[in-house]
PQR file of N, CA, C, O and H, with PARSE charges and radii, in Angstrom:
ATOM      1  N   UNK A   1      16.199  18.786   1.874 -0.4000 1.5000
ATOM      2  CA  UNK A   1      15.025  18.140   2.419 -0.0000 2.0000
ATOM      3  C   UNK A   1      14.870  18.457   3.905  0.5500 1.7000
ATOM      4  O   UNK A   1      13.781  18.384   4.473 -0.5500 1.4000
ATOM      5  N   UNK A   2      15.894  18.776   4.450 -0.4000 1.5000
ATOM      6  CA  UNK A   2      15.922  18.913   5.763 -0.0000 2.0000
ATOM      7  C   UNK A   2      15.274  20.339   6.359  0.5500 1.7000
ATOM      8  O   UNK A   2      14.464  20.478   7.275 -0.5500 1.4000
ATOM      9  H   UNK A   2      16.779  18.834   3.988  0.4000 1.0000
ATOM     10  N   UNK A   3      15.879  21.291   5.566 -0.4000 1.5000
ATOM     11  CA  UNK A   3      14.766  22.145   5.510 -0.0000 2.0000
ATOM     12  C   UNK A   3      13.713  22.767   5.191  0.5500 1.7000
ATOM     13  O   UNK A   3      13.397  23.937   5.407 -0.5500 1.4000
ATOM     14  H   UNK A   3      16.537  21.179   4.822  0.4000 1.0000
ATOM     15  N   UNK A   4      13.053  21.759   4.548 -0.4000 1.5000
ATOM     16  CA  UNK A   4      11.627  21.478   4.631 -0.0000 2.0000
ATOM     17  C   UNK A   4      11.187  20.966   5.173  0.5500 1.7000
ATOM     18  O   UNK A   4       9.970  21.146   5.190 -0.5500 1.4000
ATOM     19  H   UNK A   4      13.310  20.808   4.373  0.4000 1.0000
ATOM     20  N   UNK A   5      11.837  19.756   6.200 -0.4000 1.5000
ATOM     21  CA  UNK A   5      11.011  19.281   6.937 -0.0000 2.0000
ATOM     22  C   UNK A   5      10.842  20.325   8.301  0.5500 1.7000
ATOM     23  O   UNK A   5       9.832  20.343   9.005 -0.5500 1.4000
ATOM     24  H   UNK A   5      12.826  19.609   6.186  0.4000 1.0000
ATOM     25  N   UNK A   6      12.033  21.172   8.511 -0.4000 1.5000
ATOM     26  CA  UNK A   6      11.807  21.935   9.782 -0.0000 2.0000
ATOM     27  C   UNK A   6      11.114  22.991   9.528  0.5500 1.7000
ATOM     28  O   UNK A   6      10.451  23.460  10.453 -0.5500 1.4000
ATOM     29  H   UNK A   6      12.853  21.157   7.939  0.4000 1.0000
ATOM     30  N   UNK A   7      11.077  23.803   7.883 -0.4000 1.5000
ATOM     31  CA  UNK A   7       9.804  24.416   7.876 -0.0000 2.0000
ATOM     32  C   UNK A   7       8.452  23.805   8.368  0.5500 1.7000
ATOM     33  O   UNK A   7       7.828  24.231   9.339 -0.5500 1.4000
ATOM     34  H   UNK A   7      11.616  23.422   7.131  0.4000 1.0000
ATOM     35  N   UNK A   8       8.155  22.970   7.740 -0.4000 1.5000
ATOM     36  CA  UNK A   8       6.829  22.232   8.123 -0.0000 2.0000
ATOM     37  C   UNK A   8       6.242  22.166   9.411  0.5500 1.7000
ATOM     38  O   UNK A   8       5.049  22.183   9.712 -0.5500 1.4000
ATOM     39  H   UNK A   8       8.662  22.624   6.951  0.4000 1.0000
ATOM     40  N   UNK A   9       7.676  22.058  10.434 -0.4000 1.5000
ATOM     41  CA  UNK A   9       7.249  21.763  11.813 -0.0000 2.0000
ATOM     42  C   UNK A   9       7.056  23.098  12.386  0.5500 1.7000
ATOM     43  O   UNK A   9       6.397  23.200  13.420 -0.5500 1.4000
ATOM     44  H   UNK A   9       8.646  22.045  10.190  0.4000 1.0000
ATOM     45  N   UNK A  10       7.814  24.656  11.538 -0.4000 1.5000
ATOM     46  CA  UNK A  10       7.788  25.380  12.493 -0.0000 2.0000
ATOM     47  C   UNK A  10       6.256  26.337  11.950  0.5500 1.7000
ATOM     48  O   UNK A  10       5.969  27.442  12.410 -0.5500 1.4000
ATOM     49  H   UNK A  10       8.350  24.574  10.698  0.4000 1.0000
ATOM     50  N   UNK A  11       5.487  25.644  10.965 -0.4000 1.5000
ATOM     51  CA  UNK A  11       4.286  26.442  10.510 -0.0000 2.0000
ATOM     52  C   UNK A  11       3.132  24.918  11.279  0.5500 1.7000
ATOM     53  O   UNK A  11       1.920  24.832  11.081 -0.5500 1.4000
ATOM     54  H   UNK A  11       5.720  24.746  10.591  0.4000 1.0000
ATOM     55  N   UNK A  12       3.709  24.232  11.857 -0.4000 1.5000
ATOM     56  CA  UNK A  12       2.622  23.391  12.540 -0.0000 2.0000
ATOM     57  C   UNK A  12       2.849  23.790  14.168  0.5500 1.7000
ATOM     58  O   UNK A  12       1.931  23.776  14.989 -0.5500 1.4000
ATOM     59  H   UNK A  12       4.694  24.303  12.018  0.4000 1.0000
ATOM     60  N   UNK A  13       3.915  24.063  14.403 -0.4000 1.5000
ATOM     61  CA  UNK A  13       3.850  24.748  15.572 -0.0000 2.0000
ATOM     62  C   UNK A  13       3.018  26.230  15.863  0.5500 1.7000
ATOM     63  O   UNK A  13       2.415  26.535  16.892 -0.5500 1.4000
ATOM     64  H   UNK A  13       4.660  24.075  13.736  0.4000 1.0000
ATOM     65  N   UNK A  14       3.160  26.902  14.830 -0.4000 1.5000
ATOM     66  CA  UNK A  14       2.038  28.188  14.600 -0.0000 2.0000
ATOM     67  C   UNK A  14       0.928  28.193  14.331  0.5500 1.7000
ATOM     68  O   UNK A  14       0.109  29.093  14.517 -0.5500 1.4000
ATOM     69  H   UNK A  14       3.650  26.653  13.995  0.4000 1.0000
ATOM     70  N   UNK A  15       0.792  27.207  13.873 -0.4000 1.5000
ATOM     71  CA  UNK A  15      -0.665  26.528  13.852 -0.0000 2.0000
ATOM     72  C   UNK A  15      -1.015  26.282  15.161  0.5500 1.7000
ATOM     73  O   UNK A  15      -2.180  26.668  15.257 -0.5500 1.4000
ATOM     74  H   UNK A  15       1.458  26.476  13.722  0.4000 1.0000
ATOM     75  N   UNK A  16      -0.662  25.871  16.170 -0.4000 1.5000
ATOM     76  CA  UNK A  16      -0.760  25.072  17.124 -0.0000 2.0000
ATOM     77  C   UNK A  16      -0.919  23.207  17.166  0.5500 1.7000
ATOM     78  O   UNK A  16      -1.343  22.619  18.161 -0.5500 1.4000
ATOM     79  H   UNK A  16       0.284  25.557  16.092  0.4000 1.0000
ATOM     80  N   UNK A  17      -0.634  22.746  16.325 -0.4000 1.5000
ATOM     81  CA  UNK A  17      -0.890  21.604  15.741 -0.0000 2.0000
ATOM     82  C   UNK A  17       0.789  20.658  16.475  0.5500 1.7000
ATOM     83  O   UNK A  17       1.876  21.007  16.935 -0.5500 1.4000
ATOM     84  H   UNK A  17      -0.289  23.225  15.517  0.4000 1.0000
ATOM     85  N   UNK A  18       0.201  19.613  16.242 -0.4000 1.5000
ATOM     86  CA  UNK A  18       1.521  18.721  16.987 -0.0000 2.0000
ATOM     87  C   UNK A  18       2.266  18.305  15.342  0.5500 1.7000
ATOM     88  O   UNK A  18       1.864  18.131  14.192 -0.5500 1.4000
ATOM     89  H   UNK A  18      -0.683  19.330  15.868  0.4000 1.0000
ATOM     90  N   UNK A  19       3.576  18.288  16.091 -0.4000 1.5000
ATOM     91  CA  UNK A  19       4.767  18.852  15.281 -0.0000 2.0000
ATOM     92  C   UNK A  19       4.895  17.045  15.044  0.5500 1.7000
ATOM     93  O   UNK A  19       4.690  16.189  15.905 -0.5500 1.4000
ATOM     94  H   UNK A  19       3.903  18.429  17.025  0.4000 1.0000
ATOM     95  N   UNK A  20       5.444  16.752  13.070 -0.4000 1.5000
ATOM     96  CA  UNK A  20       5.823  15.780  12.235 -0.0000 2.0000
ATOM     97  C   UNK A  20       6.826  14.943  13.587  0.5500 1.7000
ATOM     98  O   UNK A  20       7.510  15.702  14.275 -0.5500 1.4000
ATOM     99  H   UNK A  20       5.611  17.447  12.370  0.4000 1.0000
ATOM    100  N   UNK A  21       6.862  13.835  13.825 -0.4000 1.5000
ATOM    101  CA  UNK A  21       8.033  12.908  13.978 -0.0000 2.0000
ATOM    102  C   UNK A  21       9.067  13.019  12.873  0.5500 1.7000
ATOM    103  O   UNK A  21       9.044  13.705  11.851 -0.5500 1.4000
ATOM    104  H   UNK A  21       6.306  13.218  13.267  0.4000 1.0000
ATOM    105  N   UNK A  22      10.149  12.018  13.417 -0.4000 1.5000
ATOM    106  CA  UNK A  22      11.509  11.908  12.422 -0.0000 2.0000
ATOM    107  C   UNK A  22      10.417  10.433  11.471  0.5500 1.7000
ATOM    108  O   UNK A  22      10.501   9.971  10.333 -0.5500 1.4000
ATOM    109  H   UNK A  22      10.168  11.460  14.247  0.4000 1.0000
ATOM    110  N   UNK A  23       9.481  10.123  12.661 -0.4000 1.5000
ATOM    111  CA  UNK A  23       8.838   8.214  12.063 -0.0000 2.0000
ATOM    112  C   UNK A  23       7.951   9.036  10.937  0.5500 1.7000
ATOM    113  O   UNK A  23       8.146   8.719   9.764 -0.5500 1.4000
ATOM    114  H   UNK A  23       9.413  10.499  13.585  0.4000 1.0000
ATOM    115  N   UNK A  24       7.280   9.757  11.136 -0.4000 1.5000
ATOM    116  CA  UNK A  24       6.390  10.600  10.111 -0.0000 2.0000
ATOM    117  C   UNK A  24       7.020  10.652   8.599  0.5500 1.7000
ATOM    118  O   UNK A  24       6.618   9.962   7.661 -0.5500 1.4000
ATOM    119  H   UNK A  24       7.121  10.014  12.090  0.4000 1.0000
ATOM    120  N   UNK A  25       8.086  11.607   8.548 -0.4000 1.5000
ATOM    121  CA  UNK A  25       8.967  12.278   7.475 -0.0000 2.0000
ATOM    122  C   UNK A  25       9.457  10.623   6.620  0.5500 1.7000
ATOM    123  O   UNK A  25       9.563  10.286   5.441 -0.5500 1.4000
ATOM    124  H   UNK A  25       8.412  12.168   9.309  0.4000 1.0000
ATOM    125  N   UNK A  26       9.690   9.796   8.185 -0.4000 1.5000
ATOM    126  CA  UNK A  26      10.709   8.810   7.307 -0.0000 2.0000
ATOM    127  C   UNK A  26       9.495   7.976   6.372  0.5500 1.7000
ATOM    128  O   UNK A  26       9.685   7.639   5.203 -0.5500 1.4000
ATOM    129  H   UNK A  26       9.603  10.070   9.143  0.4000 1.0000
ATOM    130  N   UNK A  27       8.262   7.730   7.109 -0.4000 1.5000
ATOM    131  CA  UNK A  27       6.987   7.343   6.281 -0.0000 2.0000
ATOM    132  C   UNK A  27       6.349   8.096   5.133  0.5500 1.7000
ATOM    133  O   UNK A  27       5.590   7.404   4.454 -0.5500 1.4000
ATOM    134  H   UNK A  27       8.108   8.003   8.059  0.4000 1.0000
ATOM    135  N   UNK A  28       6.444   8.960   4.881 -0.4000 1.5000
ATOM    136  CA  UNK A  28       6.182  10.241   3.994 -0.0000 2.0000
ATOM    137  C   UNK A  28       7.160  10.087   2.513  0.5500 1.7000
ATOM    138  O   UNK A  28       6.782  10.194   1.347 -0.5500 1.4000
ATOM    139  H   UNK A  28       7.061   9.522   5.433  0.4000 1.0000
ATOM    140  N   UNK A  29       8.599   9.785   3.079 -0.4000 1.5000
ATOM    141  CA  UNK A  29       9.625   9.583   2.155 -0.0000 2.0000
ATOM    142  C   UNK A  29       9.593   7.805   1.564  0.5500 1.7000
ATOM    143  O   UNK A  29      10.263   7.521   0.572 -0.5500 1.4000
ATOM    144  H   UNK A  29       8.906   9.699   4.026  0.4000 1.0000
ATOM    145  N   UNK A  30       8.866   6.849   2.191 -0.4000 1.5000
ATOM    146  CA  UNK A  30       8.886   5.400   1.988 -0.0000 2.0000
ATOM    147  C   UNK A  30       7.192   5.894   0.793  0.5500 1.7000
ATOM    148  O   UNK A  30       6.796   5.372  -0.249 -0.5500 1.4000
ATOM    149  H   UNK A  30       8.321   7.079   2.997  0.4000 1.0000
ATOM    150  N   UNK A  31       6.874   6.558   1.254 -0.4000 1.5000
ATOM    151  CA  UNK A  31       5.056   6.458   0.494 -0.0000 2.0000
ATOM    152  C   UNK A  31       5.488   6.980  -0.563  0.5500 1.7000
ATOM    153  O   UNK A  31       5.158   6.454  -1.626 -0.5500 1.4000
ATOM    154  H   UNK A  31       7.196   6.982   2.100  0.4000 1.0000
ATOM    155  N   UNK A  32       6.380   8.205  -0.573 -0.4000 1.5000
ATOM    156  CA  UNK A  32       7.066   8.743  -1.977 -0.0000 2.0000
ATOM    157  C   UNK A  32       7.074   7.868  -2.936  0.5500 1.7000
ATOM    158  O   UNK A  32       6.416   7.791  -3.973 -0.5500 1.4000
ATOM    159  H   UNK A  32       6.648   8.632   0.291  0.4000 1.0000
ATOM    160  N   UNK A  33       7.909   7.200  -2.470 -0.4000 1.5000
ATOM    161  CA  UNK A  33       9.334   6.023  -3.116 -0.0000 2.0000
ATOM    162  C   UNK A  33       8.162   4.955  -4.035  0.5500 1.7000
ATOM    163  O   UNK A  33       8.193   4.794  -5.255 -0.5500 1.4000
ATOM    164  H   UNK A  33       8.443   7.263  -1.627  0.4000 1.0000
ATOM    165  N   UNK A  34       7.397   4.464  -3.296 -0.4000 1.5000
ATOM    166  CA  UNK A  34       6.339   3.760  -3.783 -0.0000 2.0000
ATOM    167  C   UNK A  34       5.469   4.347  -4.864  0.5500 1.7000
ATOM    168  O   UNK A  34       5.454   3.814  -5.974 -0.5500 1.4000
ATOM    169  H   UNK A  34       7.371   4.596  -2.305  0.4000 1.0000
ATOM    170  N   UNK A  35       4.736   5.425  -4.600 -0.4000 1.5000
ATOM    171  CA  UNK A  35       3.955   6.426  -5.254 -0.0000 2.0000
ATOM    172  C   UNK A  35       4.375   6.565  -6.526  0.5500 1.7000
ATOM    173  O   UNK A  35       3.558   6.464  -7.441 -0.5500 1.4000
ATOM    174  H   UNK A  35       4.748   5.857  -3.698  0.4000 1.0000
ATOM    175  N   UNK A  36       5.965   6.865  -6.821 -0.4000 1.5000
ATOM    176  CA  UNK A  36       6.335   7.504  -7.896 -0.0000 2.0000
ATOM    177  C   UNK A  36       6.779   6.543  -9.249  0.5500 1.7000
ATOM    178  O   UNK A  36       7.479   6.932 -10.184 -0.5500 1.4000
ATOM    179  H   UNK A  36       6.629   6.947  -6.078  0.4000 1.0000
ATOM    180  N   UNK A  37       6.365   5.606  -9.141 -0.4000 1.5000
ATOM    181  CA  UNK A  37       6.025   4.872 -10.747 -0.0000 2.0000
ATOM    182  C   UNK A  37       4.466   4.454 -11.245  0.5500 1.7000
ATOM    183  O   UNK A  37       4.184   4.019 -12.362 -0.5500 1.4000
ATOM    184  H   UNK A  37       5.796   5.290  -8.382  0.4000 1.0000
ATOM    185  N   UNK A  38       3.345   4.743  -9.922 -0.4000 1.5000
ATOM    186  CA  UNK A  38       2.218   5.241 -10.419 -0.0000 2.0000
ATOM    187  C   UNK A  38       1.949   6.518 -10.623  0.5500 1.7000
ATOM    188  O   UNK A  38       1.092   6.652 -11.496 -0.5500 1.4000
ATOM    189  H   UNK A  38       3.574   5.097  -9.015  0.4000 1.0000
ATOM    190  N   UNK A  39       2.465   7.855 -10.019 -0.4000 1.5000
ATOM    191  CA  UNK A  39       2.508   9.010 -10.441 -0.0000 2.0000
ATOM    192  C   UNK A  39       3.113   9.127 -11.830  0.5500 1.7000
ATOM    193  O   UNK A  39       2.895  10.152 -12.476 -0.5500 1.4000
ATOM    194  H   UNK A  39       3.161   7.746  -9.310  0.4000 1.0000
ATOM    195  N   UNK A  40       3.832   8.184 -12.317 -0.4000 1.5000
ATOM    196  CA  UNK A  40       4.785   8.428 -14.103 -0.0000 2.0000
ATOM    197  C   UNK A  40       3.679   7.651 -14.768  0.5500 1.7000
ATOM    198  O   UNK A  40       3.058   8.181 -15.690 -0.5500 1.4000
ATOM    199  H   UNK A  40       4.009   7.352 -11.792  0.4000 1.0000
ATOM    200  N   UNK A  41       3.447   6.676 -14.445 -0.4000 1.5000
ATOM    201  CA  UNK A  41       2.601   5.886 -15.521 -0.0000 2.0000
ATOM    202  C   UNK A  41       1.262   7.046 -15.585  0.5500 1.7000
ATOM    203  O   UNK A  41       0.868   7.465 -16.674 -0.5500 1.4000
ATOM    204  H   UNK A  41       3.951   6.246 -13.696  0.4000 1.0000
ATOM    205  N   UNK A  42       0.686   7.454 -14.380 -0.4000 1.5000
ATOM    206  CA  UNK A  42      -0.681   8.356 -14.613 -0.0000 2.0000
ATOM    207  C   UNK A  42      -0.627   9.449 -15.413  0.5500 1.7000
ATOM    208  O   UNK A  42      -1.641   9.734 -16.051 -0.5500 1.4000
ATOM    209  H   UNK A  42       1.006   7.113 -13.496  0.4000 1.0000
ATOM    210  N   UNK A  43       0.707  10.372 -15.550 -0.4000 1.5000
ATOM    211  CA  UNK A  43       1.104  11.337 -16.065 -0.0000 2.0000
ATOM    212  C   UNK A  43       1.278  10.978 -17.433  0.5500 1.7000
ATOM    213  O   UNK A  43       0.935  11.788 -18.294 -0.5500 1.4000
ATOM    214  H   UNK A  43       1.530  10.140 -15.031  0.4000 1.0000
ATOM    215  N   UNK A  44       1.957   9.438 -17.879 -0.4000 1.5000
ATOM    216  CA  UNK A  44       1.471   8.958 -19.288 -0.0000 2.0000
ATOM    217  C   UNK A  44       0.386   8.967 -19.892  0.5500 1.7000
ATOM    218  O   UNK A  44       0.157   9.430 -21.009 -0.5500 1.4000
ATOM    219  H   UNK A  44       2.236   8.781 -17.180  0.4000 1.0000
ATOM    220  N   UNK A  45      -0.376   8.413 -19.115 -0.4000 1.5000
ATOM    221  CA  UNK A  45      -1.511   7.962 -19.731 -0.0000 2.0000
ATOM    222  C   UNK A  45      -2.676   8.912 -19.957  0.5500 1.7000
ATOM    223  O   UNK A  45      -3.462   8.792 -20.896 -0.5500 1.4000
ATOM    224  H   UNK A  45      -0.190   8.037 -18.208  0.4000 1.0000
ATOM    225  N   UNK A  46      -2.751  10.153 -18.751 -0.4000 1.5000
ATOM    226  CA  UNK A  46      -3.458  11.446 -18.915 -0.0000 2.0000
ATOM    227  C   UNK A  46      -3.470  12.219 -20.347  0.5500 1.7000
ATOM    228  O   UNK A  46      -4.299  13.027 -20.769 -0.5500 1.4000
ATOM    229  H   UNK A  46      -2.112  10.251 -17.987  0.4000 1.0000
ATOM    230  N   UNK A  47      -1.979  11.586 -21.122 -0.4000 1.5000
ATOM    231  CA  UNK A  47      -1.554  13.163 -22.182 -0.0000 2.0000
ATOM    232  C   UNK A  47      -2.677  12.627 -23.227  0.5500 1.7000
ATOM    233  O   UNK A  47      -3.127  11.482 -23.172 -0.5500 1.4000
ATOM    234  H   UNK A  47      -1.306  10.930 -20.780  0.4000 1.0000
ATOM    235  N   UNK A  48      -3.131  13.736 -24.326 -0.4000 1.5000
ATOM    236  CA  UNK A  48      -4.077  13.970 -24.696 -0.0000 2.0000
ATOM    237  C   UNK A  48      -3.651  13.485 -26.408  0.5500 1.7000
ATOM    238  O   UNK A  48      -4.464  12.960 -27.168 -0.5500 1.4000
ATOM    239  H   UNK A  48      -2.766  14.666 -24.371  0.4000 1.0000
ATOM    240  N   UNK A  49      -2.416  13.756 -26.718 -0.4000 1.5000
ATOM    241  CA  UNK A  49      -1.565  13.782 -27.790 -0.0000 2.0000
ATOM    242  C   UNK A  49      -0.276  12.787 -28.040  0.5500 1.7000
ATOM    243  O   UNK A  49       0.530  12.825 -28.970 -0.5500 1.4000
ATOM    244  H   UNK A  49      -1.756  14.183 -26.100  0.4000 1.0000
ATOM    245  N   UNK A  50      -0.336  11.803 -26.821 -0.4000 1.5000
ATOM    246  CA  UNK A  50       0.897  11.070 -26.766 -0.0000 2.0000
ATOM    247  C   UNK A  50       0.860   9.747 -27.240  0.5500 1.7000
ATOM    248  O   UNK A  50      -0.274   9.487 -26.839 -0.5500 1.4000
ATOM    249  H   UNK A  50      -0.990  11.772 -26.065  0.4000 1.0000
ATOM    250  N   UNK A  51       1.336   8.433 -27.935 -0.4000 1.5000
ATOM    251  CA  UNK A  51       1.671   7.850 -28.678 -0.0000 2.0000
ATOM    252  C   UNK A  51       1.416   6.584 -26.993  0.5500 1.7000
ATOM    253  O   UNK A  51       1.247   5.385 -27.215 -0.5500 1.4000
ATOM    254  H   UNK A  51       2.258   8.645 -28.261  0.4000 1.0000
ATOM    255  N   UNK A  52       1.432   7.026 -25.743 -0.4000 1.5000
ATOM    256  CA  UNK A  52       1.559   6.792 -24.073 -0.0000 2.0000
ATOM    257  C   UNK A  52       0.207   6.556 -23.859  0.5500 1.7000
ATOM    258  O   UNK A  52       0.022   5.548 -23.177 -0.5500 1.4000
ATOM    259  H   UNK A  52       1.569   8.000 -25.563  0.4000 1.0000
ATOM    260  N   UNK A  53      -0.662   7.055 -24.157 -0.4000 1.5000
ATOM    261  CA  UNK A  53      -2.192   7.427 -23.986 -0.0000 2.0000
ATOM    262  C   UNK A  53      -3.095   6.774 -24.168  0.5500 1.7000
ATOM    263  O   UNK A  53      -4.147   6.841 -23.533 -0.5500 1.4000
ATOM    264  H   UNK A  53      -0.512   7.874 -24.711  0.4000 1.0000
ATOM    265  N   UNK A  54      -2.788   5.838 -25.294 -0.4000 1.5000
ATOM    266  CA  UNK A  54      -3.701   4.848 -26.155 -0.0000 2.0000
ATOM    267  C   UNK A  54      -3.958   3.812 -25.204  0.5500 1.7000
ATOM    268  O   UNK A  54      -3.262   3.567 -24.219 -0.5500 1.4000
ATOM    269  H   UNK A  54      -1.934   5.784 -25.811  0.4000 1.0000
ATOM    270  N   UNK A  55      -5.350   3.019 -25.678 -0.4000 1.5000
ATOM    271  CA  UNK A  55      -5.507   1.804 -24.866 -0.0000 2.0000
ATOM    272  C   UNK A  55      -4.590   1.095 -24.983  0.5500 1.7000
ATOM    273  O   UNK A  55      -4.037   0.915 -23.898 -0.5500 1.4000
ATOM    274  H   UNK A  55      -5.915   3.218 -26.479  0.4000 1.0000
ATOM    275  N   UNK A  56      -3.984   0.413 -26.065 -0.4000 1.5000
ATOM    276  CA  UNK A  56      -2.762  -0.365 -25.792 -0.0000 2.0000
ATOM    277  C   UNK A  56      -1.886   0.027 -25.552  0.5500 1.7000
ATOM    278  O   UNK A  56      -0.968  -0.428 -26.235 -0.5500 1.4000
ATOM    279  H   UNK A  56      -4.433   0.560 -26.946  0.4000 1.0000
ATOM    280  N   UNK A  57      -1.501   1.015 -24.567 -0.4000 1.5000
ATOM    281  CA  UNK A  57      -0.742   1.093 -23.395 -0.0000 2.0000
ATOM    282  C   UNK A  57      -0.880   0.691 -22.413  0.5500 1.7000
ATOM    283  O   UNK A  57      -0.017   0.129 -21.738 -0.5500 1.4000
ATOM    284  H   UNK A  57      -2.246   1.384 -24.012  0.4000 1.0000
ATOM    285  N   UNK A  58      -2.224   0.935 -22.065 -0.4000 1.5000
ATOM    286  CA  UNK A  58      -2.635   0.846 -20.890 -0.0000 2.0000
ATOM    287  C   UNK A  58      -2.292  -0.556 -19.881  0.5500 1.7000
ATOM    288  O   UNK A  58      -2.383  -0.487 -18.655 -0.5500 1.4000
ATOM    289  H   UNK A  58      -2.925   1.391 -22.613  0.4000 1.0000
ATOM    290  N   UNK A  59      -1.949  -1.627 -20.497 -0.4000 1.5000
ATOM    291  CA  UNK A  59      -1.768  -3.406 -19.781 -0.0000 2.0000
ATOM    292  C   UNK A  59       0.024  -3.285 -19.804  0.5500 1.7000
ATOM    293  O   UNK A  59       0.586  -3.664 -18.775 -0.5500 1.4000
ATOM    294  H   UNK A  59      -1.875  -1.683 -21.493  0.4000 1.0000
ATOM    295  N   UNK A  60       0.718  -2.876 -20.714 -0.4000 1.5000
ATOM    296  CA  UNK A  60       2.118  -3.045 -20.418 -0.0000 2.0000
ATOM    297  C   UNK A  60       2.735  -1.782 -19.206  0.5500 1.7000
ATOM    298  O   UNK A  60       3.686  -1.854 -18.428 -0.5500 1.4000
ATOM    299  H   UNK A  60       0.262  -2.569 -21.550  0.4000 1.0000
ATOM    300  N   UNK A  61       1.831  -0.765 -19.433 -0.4000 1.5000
ATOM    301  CA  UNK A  61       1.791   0.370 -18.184 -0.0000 2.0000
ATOM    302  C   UNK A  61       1.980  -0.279 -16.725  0.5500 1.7000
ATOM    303  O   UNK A  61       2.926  -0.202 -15.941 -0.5500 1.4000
ATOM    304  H   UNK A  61       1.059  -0.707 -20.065  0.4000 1.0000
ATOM    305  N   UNK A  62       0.459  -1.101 -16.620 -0.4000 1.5000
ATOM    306  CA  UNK A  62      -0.069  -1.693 -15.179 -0.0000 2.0000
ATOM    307  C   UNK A  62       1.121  -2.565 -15.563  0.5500 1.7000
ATOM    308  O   UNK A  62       2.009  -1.714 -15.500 -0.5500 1.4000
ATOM    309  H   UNK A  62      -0.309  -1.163 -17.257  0.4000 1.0000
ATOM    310  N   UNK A  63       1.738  -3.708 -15.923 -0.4000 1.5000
ATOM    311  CA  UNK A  63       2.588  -4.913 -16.047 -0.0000 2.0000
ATOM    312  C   UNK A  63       3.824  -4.010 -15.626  0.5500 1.7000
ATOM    313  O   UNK A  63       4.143  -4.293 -14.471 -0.5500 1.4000
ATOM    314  H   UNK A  63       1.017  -4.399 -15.974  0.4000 1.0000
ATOM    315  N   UNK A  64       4.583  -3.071 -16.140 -0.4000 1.5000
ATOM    316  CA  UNK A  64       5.657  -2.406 -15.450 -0.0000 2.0000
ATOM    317  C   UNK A  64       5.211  -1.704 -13.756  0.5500 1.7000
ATOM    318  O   UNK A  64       5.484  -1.971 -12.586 -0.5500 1.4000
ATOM    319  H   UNK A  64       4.323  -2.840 -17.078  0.4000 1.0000
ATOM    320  N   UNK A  65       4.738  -1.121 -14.179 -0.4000 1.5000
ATOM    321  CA  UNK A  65       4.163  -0.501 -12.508 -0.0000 2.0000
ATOM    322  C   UNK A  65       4.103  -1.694 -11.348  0.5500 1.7000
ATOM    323  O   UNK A  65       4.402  -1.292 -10.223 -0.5500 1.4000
ATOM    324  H   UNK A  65       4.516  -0.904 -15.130  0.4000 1.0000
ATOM    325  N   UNK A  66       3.757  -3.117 -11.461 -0.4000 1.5000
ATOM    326  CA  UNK A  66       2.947  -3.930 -11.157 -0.0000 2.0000
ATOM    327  C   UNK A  66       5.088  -4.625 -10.564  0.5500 1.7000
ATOM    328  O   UNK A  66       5.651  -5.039  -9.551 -0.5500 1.4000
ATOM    329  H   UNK A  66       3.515  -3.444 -12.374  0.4000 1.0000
ATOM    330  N   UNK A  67       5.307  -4.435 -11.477 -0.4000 1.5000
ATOM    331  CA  UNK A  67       6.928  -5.282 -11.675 -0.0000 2.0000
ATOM    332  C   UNK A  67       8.111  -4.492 -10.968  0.5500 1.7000
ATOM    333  O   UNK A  67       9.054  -5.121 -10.489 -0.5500 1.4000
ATOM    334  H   UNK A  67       4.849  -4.098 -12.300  0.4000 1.0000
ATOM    335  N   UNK A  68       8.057  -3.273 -10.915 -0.4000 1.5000
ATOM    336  CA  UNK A  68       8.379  -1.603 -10.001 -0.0000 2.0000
ATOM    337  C   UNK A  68       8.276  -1.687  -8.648  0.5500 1.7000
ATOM    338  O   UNK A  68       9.293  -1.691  -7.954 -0.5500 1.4000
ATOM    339  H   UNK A  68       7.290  -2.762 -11.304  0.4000 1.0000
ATOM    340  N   UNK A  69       6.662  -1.788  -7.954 -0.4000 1.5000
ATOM    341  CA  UNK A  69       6.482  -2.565  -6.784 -0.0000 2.0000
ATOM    342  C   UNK A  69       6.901  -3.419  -6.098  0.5500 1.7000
ATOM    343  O   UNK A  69       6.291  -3.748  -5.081 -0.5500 1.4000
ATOM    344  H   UNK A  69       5.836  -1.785  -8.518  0.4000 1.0000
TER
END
């Protein structure tokens, strides 16, 4: 992870653009953390063929996601 974050800074420096904080990365990694049991439930519920997909999924989905938070 670490070197990605110093890639990042050294293609925002070539950019000319002002370079990520350590407060940035560490906010970036907290929005992750959060993000990623609505990113699983959305990725359920998108599939076209999945047993995940159906409306009655959809309330015990939000009730876990909701309980995750």
């Amino acid at each position: 992870m670490l070197e990605i974050k110093l890639t990042v800074n050294v293609v925002m420096e070539r950019l000319q653009l002002p370079q990520f904080s350590s407060q940035d990365f560490s906010f970036q990694d907290e929005w992750i953390d959060v993000m990623k049991p609505i990113k699983q439930a959305l990725d359920k519920m998108q599939g076209e063929n999945t047993v995940e997909s159906y409306f009655g999924s959809i309330l015990p989905t939000l009730c876990v996601i909701q309980r995750k938070l």
